[in-house]
N, C-alpha and C positions, 0 to 999 in steps of 0.2 A: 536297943535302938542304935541308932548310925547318927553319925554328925559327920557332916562336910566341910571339910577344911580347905583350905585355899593359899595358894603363895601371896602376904599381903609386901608391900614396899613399903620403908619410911627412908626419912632423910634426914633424922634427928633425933638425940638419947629419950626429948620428949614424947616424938612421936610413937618411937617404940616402946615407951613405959606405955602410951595413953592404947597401940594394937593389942600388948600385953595385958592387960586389964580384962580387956573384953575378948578373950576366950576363954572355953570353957574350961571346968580343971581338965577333964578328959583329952585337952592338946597338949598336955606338958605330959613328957617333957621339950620346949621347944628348939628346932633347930635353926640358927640363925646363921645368916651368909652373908658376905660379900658379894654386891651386885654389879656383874662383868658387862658390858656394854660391848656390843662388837658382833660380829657373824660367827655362826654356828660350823663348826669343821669337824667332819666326818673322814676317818682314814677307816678302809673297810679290808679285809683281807679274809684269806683263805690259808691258814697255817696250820702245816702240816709235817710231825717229828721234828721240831725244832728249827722249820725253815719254814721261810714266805712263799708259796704256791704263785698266789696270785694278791695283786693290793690294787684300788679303787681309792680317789677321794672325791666330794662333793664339800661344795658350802653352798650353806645356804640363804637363799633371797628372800624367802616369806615364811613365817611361820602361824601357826593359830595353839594358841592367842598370838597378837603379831607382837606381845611385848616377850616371847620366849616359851615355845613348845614345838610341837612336831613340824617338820617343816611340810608347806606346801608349794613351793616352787623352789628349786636346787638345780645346781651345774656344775659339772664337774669339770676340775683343775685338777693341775700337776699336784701330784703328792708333797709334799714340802719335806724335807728332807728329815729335819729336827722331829718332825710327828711321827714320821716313819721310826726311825728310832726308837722316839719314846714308846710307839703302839709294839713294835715288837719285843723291846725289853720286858713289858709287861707280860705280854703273853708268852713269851719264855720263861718268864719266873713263876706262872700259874699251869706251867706246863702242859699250854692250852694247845687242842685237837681239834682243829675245826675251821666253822666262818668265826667270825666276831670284829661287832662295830665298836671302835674307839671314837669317842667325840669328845673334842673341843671346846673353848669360847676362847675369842681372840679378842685380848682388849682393844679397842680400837684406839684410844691415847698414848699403849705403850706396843703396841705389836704382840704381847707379851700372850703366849696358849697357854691356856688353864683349862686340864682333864677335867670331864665333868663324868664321863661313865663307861664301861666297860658293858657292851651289849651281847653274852657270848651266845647267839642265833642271827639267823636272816631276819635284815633291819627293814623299814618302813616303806625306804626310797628304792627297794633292789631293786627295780626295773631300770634304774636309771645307769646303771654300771652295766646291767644285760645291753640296752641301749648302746652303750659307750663301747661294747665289743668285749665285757668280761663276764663272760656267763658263768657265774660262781654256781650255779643248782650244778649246771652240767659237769662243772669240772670238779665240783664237792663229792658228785655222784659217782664220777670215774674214779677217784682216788679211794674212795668206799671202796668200789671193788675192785681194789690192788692193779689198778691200770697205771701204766705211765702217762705221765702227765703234763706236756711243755706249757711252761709260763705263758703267759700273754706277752708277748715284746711289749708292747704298750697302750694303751686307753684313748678315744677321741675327747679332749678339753675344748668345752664348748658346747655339751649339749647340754639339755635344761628341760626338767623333768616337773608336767603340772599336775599337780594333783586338783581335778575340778572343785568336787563339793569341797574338798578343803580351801582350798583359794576365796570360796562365798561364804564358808564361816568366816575366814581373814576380814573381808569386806566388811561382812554385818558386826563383828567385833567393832571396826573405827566407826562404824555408823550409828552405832550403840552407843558409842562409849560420853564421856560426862565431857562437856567443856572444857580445855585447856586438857586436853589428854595428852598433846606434846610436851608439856612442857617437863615431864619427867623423861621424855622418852622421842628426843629431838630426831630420830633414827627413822621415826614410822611419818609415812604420808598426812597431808590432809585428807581432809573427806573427799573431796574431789579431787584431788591426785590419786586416790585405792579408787577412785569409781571407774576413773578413766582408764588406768590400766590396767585392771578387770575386764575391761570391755574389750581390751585388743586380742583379738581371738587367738593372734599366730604372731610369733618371730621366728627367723630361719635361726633353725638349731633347735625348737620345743619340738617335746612330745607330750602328748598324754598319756598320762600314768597307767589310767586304768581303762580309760576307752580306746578299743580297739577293734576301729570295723569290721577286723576280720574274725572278731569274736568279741561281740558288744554286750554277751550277758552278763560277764560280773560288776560292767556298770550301771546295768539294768539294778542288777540286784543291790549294789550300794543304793542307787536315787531310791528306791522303795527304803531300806534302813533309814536312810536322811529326812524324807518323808513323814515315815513311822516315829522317827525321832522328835522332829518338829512338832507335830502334834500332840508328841505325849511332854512336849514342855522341857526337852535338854537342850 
């Protein structure tokens, strides 16, 4: 059989003795963390023989669940220089060949970035760097086949990438969720502040992620998964 596990939160040695209890032996051994507060930072690159091809960053605006996962609204900003660093120290010492997303969480009390994962493939949000003017497929593909390859001089900061059905999990999450849901997590809207900005269809500078009239079937075929999803109870 399977058992489903989940990220739970406490804020006290009681509370975690009293999570601990009640799972099953099957979740131990368990791993506990430090919970970072703050926005999601994404430095994205394309490294290749020991050098940066090409680099992207986004942070991110919403996520589902909105208290910490994939993002569904993201924009991209200037690289920040310290992450840059760190991202390619890293992929230098794993003597990495490729794209690969490094991600972030930035405390928001101290400034302070805390690595959270080394992603070595194309990430969630790539449209939104394609968007931004750095087509990493194209220029990953040229380098595959021993073409030269000039950097991007530089990225548009400022544009903002929505991912739909994800943005309406976001919503039904806070509209879901149990009374005083702020109060661990003073970061996320009210109900009616996620309803109302949900509903604003456009700001100058979005895109959407996946709908694209000039080829609207892979949002076709997502709403049908979302759909089939809904029904069968995820």
């Amino acid at each position: 059989g399977t058992v489903r596990l989940a990220v739970r939160t406490v804020s006290s040695r009681d509370e975690l003795d009293q999570a601990a209890r009640g799972f099953p032996a099957e979740s131990y051994p368990l791993l506990l963390q430090k919970r970072i507060v703050g926005p999601g930072l994404g430095v994205f690159l394309l490294w290749w023989d020991g050098a940066t091809v090409a680099v992207f960053a986004h942070r991110r605006l919403r996520e589902k669940p909105p208290t910490g996962g994939v993002s569904t609204y993201r924009e991209s900003v200037p690289v920040r220089d310290d992450l840059l660093e760190y991202s390619e120290r890293l992929l230098d010492h794993f003597r990495w060949r490729g794209a690969a997303m490094v991600e972030f969480k930035e405390d928001s009390a101290t400034g302070t970035p805390y690595l959270m994962e080394v992603n070595g493939r194309f990430w969630g949000s790539l449209q939104l760097g394609i968007d931004a003017d750095v087509d990493f497929p194209e220029i990953l593909v040229r380098l595959a086949c021993g073409e030269a390859v000039e950097p991007p001089a530089s990225y548009r900061p400022g544009i903002r990438s929505r991912w739909l059905w994800g943005e309406l999990d976001h919503l039904l999450w806070i509209l879901r969720a149990p009374r005083g849901y702020r109060s661990g997590n003073s970061d996320l809207p009210s109900r009616l502040g996620a309803l109302a900005r949900f509903l604003v269809p456009w700001r100058p500078g979005d895109r959407l992620e996946v709908l694209r009239f000039s080829d609207p079937k892979p949002f076709l075929r997502e709403s049908a998964a979302w759909f089939r999803a809904l029904g069968d109870g995820a």
